[in-house]
N, C-alpha and C positions, 0 to 999 in steps of 0.2 A: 504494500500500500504506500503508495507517495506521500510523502509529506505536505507537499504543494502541489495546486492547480494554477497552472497559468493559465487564462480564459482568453480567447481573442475571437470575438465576433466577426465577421469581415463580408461585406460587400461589395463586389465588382474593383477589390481593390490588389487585382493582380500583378500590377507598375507595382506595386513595394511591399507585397507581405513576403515575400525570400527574403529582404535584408530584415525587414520586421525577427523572422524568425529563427532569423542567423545571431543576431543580435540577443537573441532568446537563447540560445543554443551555448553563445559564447562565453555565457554566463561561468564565473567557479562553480557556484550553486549549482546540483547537479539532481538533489532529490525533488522529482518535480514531474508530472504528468503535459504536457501541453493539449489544449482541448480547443481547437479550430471546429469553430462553427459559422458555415458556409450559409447567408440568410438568402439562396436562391439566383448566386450570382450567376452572370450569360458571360463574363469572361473566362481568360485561363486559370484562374484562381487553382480551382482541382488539380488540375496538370500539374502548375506549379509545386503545390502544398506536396502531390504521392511522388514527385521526384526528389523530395529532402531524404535522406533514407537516415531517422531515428525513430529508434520502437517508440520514444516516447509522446508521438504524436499521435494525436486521435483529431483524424480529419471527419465530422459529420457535416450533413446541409439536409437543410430543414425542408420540408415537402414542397410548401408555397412560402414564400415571403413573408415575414411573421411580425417585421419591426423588428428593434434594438430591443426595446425594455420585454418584448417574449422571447427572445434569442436568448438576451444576459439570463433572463428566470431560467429558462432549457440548460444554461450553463451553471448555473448555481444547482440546480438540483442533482446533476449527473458527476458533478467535482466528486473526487476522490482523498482530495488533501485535505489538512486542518486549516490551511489558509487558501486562499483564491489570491490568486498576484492580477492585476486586470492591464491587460494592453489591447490596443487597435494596430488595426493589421498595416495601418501607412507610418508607422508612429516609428522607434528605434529605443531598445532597451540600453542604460550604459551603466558605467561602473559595476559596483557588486550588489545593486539591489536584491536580488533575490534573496542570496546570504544577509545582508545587512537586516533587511524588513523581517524576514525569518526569524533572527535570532531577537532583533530586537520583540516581537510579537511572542517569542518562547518565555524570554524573560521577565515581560509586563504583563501579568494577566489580565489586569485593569482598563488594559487597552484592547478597541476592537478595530480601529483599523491606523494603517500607518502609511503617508505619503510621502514626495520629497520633490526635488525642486524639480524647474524642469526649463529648457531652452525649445524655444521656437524657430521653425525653419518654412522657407518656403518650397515651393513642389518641386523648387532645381537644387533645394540642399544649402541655398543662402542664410544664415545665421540670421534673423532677426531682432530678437531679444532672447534675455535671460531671467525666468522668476524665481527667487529667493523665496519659497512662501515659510509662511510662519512656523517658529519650532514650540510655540508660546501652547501648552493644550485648554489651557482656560480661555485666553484670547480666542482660538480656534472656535470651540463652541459659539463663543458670542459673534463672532464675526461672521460666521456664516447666516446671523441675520442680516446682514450685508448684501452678502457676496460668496459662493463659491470659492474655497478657499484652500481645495486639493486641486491636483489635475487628477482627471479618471484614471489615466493610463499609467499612472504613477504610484496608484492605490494596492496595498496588499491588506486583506481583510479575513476575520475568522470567518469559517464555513458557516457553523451553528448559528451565529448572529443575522450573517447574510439571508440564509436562509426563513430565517423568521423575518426580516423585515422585508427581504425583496424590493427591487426597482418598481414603480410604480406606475401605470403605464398614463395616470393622470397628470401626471407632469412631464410629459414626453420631452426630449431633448433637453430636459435640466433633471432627467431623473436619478442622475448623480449626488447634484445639489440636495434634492430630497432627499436621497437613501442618507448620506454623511450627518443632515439635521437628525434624522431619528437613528443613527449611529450613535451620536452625540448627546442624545438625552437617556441610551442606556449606556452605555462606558465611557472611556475618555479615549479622545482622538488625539495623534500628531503626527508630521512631518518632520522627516529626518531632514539634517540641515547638509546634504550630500546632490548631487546632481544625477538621477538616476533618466531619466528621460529627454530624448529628442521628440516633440511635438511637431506632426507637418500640416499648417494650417494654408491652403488653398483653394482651387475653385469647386473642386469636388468633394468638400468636405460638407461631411452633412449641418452640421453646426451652422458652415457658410451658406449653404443652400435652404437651410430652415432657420432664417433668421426669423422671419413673420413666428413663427408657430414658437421657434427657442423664448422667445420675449413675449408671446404668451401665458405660456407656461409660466415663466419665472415672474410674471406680474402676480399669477393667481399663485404661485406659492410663500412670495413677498407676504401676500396678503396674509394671507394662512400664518404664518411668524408674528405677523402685526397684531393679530386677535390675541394667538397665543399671548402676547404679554400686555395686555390691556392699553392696546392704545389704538385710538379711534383715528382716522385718518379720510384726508376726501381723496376725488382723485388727482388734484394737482400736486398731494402730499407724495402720493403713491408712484406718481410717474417723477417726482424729485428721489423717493428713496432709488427707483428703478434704474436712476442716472449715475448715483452710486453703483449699484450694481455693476452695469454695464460700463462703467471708467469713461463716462461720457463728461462726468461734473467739470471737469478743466478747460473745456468750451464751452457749457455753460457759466462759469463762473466770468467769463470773458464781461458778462453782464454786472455792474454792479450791485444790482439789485437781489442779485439771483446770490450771493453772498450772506444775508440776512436773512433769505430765506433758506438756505442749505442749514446756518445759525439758527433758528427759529424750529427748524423739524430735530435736529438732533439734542436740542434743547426739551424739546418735545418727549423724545424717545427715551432719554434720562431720567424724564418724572414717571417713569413706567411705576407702577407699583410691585409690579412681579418683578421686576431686576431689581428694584429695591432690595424685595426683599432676599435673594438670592446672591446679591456680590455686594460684597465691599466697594465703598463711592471711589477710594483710587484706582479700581478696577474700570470700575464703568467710564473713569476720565480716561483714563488710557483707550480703552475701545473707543471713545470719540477722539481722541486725539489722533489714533491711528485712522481712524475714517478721512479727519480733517487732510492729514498727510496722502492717505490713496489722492483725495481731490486733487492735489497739488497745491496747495495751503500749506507753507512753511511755517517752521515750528515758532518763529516768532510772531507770526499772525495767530497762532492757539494762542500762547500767550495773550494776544493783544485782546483776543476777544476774553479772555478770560477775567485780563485785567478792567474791561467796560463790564462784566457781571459785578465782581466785586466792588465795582465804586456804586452803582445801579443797588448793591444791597445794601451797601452804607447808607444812602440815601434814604432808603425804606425804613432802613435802621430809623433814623434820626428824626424824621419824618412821626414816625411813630411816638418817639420817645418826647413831642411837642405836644 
């Protein structure tokens, strides 16, 4: 029995799932089943996949076209390891993830799943950017009221866990996003601060091609967070947290206005009563502070604003005290 399932979905993605799986292959990490599941592609995918010759590959394809989130579920129920490591088949594994996520996941039982950073390429293998994402597991939780705060393909998660909560097919193309929240309210989540993933973001990527439907999704799941901690919101609120989300705020911020108002909803989200009562208050500044910085909001403007609440409460003070 493997210790590890590596899960790779894949879609008419026969240009790069060989180096995908080379890249898998080349791993130290060696206890490991890999479980290629074909969602009905018309390319050479097959060809490709039964010319690698290691037993450790289980090449299946699904009858008819099923979607992502019934693929991942067909993939979660049929894994044989204690973990699931997840990649996509245009994507490129690096360093010692497998071993790394492994052992870290053997040693933390507290923890249910573990991510790491990850570098963006384009469809010719151009370096775009590099993310750093967070090693912080308290911050993780809260931030993914935010934002997305793994990459997928970078995820290594227990089986037992996975299986009870499963991908949801009501949040299609952020049902990532969703699984890691309700990951996150039964254990604790983190990212190791190592570079385990090449990401290949292009014209064929379904993320790029389902933008309408991704931001969808991710409004009604936004929303869904927002109830949970008692805060009522309209929709101009909702499509400002949404810009968060999306790392759009730094164009709008271009506005000045739109400043006070980004000020005014996070201000907002701070009197939560349920974060109250769950974090400590330098906790919750930090999580705004860090939001402020995603915007591109330098640390001396948190300051600044911080310093017009305190003078704003003195006045109240004083005010009162007449």
């Amino acid at each position: 029995m493997p210790h590890l399932t590596v899960l790779i979905p894949t879609y008419n993605c026969g240009k790069y799932i060989e180096e995908c799986i080379i890249s898998v292959i080349n791993q130290k990490y060696t206890d490991y089943e890999l479980i290629i599941i074909d969602d009905g592609s018309n390319d050479n995918t097959e060809e490709i996949v039964n010319n690698i010759n290691d037993k450790r590959i289980a090449y299946l394809k699904n009858p008819v076209n099923m979607g992502i989130v019934a693929t991942l579920n067909r993939g979660l129920d049929i894994a044989k390891g204690k973990y699931i490591a997840r990649m996509d088949a245009d994507d490129i594994m690096l360093g010692n993830r497998l071993g790394d996520q492994v052992d870290f996941l053997d040693q933390n039982a507290d923890y249910g799943m573990v991510g790491g950073w990850y570098q963006i390429i384009d469809e010719n293998g151009a370096l775009l950017k590099t993310l750093e994402t967070s090693s912080d597991a308290e911050f993780l939780k809260l931030g993914l009221l935010f934002r997305n705060q793994f990459a997928h393909p970078s995820v290594t998660m227990r089986t037992d866990l996975a299986r009870k909560l499963r991908y949801d097919q009501n949040y299609i193309y952020c049902e990532d996003h969703d699984l890691w929240i309700r990951f996150a309210e039964v254990s604790k989540v983190m990212n190791l601060p190592r570079l385990y993933l090449t990401y290949r973001w292009y014209g064929n990527n379904t993320c790029h091609i389902k933008q309408k439907e991704l931001k969808l999704s991710v409004l009604k799941l936004l929303g869904r967070e927002l109830d949970k901690i008692d805060i009522a919101y309209n929709t101009t609120e909702l499509m400002l947290h949404a810009a968060v989300c999306f790392g759009v705020m730094p164009l709008l911020l271009r506005k000045p206005e739109k400043h006070s108002e980004l000020k005014g909803w996070l201000d907002k989200i701070l009197s939560s009563p349920v974060l109250k009562a769950n974090y400590d208050e330098s906790v919750l500044q930090d999580l705004i502070k860090r939001v402020y910085l995603h915007c591109g909001i330098s640390e001396e403007m948190v300051t600044f604003y911080k310093s017009i609440d305190q003078i704003k409460k003195k006045i109240l003070e004083t005010n009162t005290q007449l």
